[in-house]
N, C-alpha and C positions, 0 to 999 in steps of 0.2 A: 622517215625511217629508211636506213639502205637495204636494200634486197643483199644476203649473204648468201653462198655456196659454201658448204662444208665438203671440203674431199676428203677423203681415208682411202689410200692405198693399202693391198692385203695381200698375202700370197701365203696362201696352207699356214693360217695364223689362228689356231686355236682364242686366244684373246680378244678377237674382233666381238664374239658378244659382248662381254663387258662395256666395249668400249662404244658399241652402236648404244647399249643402254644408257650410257649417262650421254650423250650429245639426244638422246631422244627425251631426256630431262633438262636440254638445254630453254634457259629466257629470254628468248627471241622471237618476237611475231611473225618477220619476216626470212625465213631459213629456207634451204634448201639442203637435203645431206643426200650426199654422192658416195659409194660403193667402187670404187673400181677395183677388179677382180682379178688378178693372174693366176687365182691357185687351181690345182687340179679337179679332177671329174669332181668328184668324193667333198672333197671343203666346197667346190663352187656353189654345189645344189645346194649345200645345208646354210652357206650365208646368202644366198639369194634368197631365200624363204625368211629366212630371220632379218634381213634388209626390208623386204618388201612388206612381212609382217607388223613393221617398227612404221610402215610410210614412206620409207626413204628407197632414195632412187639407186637400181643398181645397174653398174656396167660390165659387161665382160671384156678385157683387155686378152688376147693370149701371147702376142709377144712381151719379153720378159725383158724387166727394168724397170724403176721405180720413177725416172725418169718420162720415161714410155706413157706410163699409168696417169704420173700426174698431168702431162699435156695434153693426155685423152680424156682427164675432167676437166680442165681450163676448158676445151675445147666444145662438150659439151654445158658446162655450165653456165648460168642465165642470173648472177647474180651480179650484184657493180664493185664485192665485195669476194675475193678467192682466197678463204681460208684453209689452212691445212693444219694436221695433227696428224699422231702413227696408229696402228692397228695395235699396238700394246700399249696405248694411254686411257687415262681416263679425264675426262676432262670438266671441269669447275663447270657450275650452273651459270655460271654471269660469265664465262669467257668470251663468246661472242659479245655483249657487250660492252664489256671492257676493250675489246678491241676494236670495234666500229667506231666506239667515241674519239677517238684521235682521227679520224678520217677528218672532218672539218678541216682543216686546211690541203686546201685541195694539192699543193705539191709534197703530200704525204704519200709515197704508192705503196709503205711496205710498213707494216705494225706486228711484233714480234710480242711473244711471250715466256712468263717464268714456267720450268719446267721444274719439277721435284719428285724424289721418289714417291710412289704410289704409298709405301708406308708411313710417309712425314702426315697422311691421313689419321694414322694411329698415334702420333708424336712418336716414332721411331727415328732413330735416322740408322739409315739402310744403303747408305750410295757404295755402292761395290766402285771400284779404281775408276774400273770403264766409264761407268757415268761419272762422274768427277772431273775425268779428263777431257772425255769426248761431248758429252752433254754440256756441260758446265753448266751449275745453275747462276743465273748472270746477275743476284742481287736484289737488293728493296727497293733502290732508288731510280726512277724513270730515265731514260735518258733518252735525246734525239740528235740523228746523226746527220750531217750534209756535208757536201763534198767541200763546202765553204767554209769547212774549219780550216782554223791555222794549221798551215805547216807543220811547224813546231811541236805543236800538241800532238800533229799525226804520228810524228818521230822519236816523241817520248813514249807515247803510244807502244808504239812498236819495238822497244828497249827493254822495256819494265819487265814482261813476261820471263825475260833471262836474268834480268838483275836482280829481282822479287827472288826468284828462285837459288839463284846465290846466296842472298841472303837469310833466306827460309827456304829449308829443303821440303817442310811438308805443301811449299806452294803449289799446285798443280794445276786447279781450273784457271780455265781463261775467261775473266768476266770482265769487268768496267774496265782494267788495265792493258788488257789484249790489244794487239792491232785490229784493225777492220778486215776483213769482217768476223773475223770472232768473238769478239764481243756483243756483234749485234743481236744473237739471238739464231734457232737451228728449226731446222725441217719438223721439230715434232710439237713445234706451234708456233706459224708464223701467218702470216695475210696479207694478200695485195689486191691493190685496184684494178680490177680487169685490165681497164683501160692501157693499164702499164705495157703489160704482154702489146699491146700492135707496135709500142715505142722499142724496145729492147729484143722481143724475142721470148719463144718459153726454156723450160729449162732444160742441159746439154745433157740430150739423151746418150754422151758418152764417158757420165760422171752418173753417181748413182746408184746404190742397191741393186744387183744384177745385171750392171754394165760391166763394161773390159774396165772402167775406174772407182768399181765399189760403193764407191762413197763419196761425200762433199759437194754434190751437187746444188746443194741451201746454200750453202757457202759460195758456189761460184753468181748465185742469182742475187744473193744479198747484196755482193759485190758490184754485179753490173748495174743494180738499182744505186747503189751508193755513185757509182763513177757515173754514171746519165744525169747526178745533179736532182736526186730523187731526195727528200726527205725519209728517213726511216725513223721509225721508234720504238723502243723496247717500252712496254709496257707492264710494270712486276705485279699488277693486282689479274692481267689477265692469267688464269693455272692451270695446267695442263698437269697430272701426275701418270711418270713413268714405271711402268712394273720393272725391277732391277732382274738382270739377269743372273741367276742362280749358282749355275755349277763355273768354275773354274775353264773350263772349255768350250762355254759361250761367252764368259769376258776377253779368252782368250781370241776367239775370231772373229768377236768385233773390235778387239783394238788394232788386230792386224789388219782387217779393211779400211779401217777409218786410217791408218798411217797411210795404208796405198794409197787411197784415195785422196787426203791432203796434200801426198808428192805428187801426185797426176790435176792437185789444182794447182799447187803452186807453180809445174811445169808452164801447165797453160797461160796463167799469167806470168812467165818467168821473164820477160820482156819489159817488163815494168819494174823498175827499180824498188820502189817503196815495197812490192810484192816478196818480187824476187830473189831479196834478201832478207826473208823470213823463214826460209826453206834451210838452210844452215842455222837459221836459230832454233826454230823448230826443233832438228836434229838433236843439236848440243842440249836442248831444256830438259828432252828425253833420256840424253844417254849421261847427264850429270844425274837425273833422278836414279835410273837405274844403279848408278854406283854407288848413292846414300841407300838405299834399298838393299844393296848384299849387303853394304856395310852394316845394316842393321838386320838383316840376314832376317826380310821381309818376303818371304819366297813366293806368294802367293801377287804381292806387289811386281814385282824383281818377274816373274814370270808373263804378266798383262804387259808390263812395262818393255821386255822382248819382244815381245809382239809386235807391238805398234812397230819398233824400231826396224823390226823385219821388213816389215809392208812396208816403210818406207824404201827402205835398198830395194825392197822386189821391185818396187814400181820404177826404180831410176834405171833397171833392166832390162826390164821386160819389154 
């Protein structure tokens, strides 16, 4: 049996009970759950005591970044197994082991998981723009990734996301058809081998939730596992459900971070060809949705859909 860490990053997130509740109904014998904390006076005391009441271990991080948070539980944590999830999920009874079980080949360092909204619980579907785009849920079928695929297939790969969408304008998630790494799966349920972190490094604390890059930092780590010649695997029975954001002007400023932040990844790899001409597709996928969107004078769409588009010019600016 592998020894697991559970990390949850938090900062003035009212939802972290929830979400300590169902990983303290997780089935795993061997678990460890980690706390790391950036929120103020006022949230810290109240989820320290609900951490610590639950068993689970907490830490107080105070400088700010998501980035920050999660290499200060890598760093603390004692498990051979570094799972993460967000402060607004809830997460399936058998996630951890539905994701442990692909560890077995040992050049596995990275096992991802399906993410759905919190109300697909009730057989709702609920996915507001923002998660559709940003999240994407990535599918039924398992898939594993290595740097040792063909070419070719990486190249169609990285096509389809614009051609799909020509062709069907309601295409929007990026899942089995995406390039890498967006297809492989995203920060709000993903796991690595400890081990990995001495090989590659942890994650760029200048990508990320309260960094100068927002966002995409799963994204640039999923990456450098995939290019180190790492095995990854998306795994769809491991579940993770996400609470959807609500009003219009939380979908609207998370798709404008998550744009920044995908041009401040695609910058950073913009030296790499296969990358770096994803960053103009990227572009185009959004600004041809946005036009089928007035055109069907979807204002609520046509508005998230601005956003992103924003945050990407901001970040090519700034």
């Amino acid at each position: 049996m592998r020894n697991v860490s559970v990390i949850v990053c938090t900062r003035n997130r009212s939802s972290i009970k929830d979400c300590l509740r169902s990983l303290s109904n997780l089935s795993y014998p061997s678990l460890e759950i980690m706390i790391v904390d950036g929120s103020n006076q006022n949230f810290a005391a109240r989820n320290q005591k609900i951490t610590e009441s639950l068993g689970m271990r907490y830490i107080y991080e105070k400088k700010l970044g998501l980035s920050i948070a999660r290499n200060k539980g890598i760093k603390f944590s004692s498990g051979e197994i570094v799972a993460f999830t967000d402060d607004d999920c809830i997460v399936d009874r058998f996630w951890i082991r539905n994701l442990v079980k692909n560890y077995v080949d040992k050049s596995v360092a990275c096992v991802t998981g399906r993410v759905l909204p919190f109300e697909n619980q009730l057989n709702k579907d609920c996915y507001t723009l923002a998660e559709r785009f940003m999240f994407g849920d990535k599918g039924k079928n398992k898939r594993i990734f290595s740097k040792f695929m063909k070419s070719q297939k990486f190249l169609d790969m990285a096509f389809s996301s614009i051609s799909r969408l020509v062709s069907s304008p309601s295409y929007l998630s990026l899942n089995d058809t995406a390039p890498i790494p967006f297809c492989c799966g995203g920060g709000a349920n993903m796991s690595f081998s400890k081990e990995m972190f001495n090989h590659i490094g942890y994650f760029d604390e200048k990508l990320g939730a309260g960094s100068p890059g927002k966002s995409a930092d799963d994204l640039d780590m999923i990456l450098r596992v995939y290019e180190n010649a790492f095995k990854i695997i998306y795994e769809p029975c491991a579940l993770v459900y996400h609470a959807h954001r609500i009003t219009i002007e939380q979908n609207e400023k998370l798709a404008h971070d998550y744009g920044f932040g995908m041009t401040r990844f695609f910058m950073k790899h913009s030296y790499k060809p296969k990358i770096g001409i994803l960053l103009p597709g990227r572009f185009l996928q959004l600004l041809l949705f946005e036009l089928f969107t007035l055109l069907r004078k979807n204002i609520i769409d046509s508005r998230v859909t601005y956003m992103s588009l924003r945050g990407m010019l901001r970040a090519l600016f700034l």
